[in-house]
N, C-alpha and C positions, 0 to 999 in steps of 0.2 A: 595470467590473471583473467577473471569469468569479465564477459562484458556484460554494459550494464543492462542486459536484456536477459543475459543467465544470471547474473549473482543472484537475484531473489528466490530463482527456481533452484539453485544450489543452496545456498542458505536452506531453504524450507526443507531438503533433502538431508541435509548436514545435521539439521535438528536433528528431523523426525528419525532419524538412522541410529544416531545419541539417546534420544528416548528408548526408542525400539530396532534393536538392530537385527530382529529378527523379521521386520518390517516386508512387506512385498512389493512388487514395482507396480502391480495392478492396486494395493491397497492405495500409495505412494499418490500412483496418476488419481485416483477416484477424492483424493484428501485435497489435491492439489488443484483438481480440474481442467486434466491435462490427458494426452492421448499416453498411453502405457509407453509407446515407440519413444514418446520424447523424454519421459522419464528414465528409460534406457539408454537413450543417449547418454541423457547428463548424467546417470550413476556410470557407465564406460567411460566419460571422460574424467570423472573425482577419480576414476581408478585409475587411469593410464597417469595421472601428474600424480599419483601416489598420496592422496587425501585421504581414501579409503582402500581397506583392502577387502576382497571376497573370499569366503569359506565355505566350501559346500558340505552342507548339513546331511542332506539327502538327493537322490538323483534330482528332482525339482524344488530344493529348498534353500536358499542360500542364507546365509548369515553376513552384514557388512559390517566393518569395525571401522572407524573412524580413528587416523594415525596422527600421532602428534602433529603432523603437518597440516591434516585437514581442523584437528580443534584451534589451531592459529587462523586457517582459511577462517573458518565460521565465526571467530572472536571478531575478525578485520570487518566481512560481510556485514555482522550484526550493526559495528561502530559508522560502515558506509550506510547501511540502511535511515540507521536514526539520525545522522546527518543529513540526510537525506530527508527526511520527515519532520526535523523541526525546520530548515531552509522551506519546505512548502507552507509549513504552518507560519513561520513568520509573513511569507512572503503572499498566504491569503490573507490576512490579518489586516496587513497595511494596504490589498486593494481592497479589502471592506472596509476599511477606515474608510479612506477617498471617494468611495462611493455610495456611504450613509451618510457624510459630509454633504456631497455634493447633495443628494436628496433633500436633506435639513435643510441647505443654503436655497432651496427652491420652496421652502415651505411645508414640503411633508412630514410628517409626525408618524406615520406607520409604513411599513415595507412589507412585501411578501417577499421570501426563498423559494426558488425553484432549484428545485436538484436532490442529492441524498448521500448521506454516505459521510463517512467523516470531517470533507469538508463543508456540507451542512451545520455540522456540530459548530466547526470554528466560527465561520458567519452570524450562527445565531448566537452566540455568543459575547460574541464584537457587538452586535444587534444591542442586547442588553447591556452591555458596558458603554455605549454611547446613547442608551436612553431612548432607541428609538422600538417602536412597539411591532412587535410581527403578526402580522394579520394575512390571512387565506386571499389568496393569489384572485381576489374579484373586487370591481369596483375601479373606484380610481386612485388607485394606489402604486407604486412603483413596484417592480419585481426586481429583486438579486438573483441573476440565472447565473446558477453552475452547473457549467457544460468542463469536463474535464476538471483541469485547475486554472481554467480562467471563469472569473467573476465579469459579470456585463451587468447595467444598470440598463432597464428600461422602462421610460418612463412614460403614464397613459397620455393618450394622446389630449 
């Protein structure tokens, strides 16, 4: 079983091999943002537990086929993934509750977001559903910093 530091880089390979199985390990790394070595690895290892199999096309061309075994792999990866992604989203959710909470209980009315990227999205969200207004990170106003998937409140001095 891929640990949780490969499943996503196998998943993303188990796709993109599904879409285009005529796919390259340099295309593969450049799509992924990965060194070409480590996408090598992980398409050697789908092949050696028999997820995929290889067919050479031409002296430097290869073709991968994705085996009944590996479309279960990628069904199971996909179902871990999104478990995986709604347990973060709930789990921002309810520290932005407590933490625009705590803000309003101080008397604030606006908050600024610091950070980006889908957990963004969720915060500003939570933001409007509990009524509080986001305003540009100046002034004296509280900031929501998302560093990782932890949320911190800071409040001005």
């Amino acid at each position: 079983m891929p640990t949780p530091k490969t499943a996503p880089r196998e998943l993303q390979i188990l796709e993109q091999i599904e879409t285009d199985p005529d796919v390259t390990q340099a295309t593969l790394a450049e799509q992924m943002g990965v060194a070409v070595g480590t996408v090598n690895f992980t398409v050697k290892r789908l092949v050696s537990k028999g997820y995929v199999r290889v067919t050479q096309l031409e002296r430097r061309r290869l073709k991968y086929i994705i085996t009944p075994e590996g479309i279960a792999l990628r069904t199971k990866l996909a179902m871990v993934s999104l478990k995986y992604s709604m347990r973060l989203y709930r789990e921002t959710r309810e520290q932005a509750k407590k933490l625009i909470a705590k803000a309003a209980r101080q008397g604030y009315r606006q908050i600024a977001i610091r950070g980006n990227g889908e957990l963004e999205d969720v915060v500003r969200l939570t933001c409007l559903e509990l009524n509080m207004t986001i305003g540009p990170e100046a002034g004296k106003r509280p900031v929501l910093a998302i560093v990782g998937t932890t949320l911190t409140l800071e409040l001005p001095d």
